[in-house]
C-alpha positions in Angstrom: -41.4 157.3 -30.6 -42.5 159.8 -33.5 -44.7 156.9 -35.4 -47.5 157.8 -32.4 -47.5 153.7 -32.0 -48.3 154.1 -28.1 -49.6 157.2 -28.0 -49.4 158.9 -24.8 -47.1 156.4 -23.5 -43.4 157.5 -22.7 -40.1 155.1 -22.3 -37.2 155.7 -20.0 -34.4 153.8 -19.4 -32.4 153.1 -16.2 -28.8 152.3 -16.8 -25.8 151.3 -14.8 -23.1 153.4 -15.8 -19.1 153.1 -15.3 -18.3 156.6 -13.6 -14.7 155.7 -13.3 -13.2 158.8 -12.4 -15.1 162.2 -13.6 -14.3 165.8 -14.9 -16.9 167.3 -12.1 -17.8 171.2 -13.3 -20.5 173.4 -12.3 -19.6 175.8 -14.7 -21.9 175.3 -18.6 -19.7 174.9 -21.8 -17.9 172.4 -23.5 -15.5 170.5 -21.1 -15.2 167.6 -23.2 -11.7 168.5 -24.7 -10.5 169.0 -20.9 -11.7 166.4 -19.8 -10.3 163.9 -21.9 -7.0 165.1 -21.6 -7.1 164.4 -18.1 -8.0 161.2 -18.7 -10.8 161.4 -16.8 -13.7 158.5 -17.7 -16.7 161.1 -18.1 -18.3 164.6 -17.4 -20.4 165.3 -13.9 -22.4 168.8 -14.6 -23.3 169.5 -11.0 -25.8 171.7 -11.3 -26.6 170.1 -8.1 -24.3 171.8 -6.0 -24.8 175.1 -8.1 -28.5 175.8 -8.1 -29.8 173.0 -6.5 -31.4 171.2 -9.2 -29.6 167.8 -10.5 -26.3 166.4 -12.2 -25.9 165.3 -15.1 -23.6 162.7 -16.7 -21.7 162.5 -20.4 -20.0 159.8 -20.8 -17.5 159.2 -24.0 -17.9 155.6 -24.9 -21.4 153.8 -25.0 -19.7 150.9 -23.4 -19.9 152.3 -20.2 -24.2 152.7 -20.2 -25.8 149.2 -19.7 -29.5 149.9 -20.0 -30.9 147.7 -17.6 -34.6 148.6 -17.8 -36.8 150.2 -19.9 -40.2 151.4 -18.1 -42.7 152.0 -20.6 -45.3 155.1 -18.6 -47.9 157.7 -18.9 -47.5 160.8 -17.7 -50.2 162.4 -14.9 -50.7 165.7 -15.2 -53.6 165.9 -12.8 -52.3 166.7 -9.5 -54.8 165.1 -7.7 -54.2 161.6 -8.8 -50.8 162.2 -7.9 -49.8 160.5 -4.4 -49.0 163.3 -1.8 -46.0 162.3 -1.4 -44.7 162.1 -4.6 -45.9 166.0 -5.2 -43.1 168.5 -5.1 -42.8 172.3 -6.2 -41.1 173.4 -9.3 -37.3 174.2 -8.3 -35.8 175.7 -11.5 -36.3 175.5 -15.0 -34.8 172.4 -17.4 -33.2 175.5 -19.1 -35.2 175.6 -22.7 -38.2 177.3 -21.6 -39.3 181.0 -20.3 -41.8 179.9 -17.3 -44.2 182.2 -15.7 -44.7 182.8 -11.8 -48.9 181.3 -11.9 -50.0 181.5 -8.3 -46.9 179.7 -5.9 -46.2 177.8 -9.0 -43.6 178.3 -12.2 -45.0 177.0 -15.4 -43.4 176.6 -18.6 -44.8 179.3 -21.1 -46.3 177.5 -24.1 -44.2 176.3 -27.0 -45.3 179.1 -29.6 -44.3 181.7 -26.7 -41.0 180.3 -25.8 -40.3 180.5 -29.9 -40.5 184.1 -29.9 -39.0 184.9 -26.2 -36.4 182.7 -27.3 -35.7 184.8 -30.7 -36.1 187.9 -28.9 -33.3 187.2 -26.1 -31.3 186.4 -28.9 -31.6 189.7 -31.0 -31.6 191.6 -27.3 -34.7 192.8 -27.4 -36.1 194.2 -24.0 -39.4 193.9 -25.2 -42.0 191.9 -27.3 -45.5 191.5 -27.4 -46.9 188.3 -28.2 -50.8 187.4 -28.9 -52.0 183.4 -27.6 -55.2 182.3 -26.3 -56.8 185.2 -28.1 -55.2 187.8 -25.8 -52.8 190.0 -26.0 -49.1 190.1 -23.7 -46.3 192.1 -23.4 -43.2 190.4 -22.4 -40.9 192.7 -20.7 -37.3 190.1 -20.8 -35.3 193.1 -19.0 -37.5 193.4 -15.7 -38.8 189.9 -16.3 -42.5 190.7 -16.5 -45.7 189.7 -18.3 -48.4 192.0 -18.7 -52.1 191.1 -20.1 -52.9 194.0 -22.1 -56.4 193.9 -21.4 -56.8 192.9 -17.4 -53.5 194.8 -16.7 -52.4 191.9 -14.5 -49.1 191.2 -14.4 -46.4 187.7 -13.7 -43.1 187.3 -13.0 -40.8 185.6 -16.1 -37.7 183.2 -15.3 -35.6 183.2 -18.2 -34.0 180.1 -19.4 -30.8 179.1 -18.7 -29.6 179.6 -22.6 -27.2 181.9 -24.0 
């Protein structure tokens, strides 16, 4: 909701959804045209079964999501006001975001920085070197390494999964 109405609240919905027969594929691209001329009702990306991270569905006409609740939320991001059981480690990346190795845990880099990783993947740079927090990093994208400049101490990069 961009007017900032419920600030720091999110929304998401929970739909039933007509499957009907789908295209499965664990493979990215556009499977849209193949899919519908098999007749199939929708698209499963099983990225599931690939990487071990989730499906996802595309279906072709909006007749066949029924949102059936809407839950209204606000995100916790301290982990210790997070139930213990509800606390699990990072898997993978969503697949728009560079994320450094901090400690056990993967962490998105920040938005500025993923602009610039981003842009240099795409002109096939090997290297960039990016100033935020008032230091100084070089981003190696070929060994997948971040150096501070000034400790010396150096992270593991996971790229995103882009082309």
């Amino acid at each position: 909701e961009g007017g900032n109405t419920y600030p720091s609240l999110h929304a998401m919905l929970v739909c039933k959804c007509f499957v009907g027969t789908p295209f499965v594929t664990d493979t990215s691209g556009d499977h849209v045209a193949d899919a519908k001329e098999g007749n199939f009702h929708c698209i499963c990306g099983d990225r599931e079964s690939k990487v071990g991270t989730y499906r996802e569905f595309v279906f072709f006409d909006e007749r066949q999501v029924y949102p059936e609740y809407a839950i209204i939320y606000r995100r916790q991001y301290d982990k210790t006001k997070v139930p213990p059981d509800m606390v699990t480690p990072t898997t993978g990346t969503t697949g728009r975001y560079w994320q450094m190795k901090l400690g056990k845990e993967w962490k998105n880099v920040p938005p500025e920085v993923n602009k610039v990783l981003l842009q240099a993947m795409k002109d096939e740079e090997t290297e960039v070197t990016i100033t935020f927090n008032d230091k100084d990093y070089i981003f190696n994208l070929i060994e997948k390494k971040g150096t501070n400049t000034r400790t010396g101490n150096k992270v593991p990069l996971r790229a995103p999964m882009v082309r």
